[in-house]
C-alpha positions in Angstrom: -18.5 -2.3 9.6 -14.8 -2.4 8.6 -13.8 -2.6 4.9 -10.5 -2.9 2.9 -10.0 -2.3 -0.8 -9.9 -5.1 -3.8 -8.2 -4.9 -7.1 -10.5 -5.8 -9.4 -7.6 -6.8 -11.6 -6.3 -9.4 -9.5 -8.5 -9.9 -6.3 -5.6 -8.4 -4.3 -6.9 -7.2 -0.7 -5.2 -4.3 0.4 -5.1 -1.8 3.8 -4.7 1.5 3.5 -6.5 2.1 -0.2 -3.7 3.0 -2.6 -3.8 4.2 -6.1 -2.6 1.4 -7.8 -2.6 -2.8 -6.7 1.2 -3.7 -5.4 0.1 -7.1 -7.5 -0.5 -6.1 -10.8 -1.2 -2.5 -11.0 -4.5 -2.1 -11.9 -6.2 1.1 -11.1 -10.0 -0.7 -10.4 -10.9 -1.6 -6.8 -13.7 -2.9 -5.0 -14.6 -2.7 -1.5 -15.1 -5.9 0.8 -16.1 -6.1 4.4 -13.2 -7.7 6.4 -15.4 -8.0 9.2 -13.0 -10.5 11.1 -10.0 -11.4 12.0 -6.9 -12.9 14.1 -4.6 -10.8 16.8 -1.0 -11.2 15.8 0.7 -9.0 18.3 -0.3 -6.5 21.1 0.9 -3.6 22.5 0.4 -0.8 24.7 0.9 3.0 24.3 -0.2 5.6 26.8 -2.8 3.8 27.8 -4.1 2.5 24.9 -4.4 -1.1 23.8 -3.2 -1.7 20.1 -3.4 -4.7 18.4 -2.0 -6.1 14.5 -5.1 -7.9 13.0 -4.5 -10.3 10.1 -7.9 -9.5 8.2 -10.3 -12.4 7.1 -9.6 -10.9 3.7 -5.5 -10.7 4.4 -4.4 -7.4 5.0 -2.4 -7.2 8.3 -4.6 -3.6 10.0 -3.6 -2.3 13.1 -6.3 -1.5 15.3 -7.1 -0.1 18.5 -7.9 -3.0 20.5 -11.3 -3.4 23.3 -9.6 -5.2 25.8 -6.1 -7.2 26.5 -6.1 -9.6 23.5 -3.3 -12.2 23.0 -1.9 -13.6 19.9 -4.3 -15.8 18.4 -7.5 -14.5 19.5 -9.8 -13.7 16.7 -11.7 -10.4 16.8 -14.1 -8.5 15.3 -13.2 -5.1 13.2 -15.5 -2.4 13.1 -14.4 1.6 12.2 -15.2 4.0 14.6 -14.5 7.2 12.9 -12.4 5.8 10.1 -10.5 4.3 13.0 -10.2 0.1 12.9 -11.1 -1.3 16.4 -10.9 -4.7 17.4 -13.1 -6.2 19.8 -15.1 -9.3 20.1 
């Protein structure tokens, strides 16, 4: 499972956590399951496939990617190791 951080302030989704909400600046977060989401761009480095994930929830995550996605293709996000991975 793959989760981002809410304000509770505001509802804003956010990825990494930070301290405080670029929204409003409240201090209170939630976390959410962002289970989901859509491949923006792909790239390879050394090997390994890399992928910018726009998050069901918002947050744009960048993600080791399972296999050669293109832009468009919605994926699944799970954490291996703290690590987001996108596959389907």
């Amino acid at each position: 499972m793959f989760t981002v951080t809410v304000c509770a302030a505001c509802g804003e989704a956010v990825f990494p956590p930070r301290a405080l909400c670029p929204s409003c600046g409240g201090r209170e977060w939630r976390t959410v399951e962002a289970g989901a989401g859509t491949v923006e761009e792909t790239t390879e480095r050394d090997g390994v496939r890399i992928a910018s994930v726009r998050t069901d929830v918002g947050p744009i995550v960048v993600a080791r990617a399972t296999a050669g996605y293109a832009a468009g293709d919605v994926v699944r996000l799970e954490s291996e190791g703290g690590v987001p991975v996108a596959g389907r």
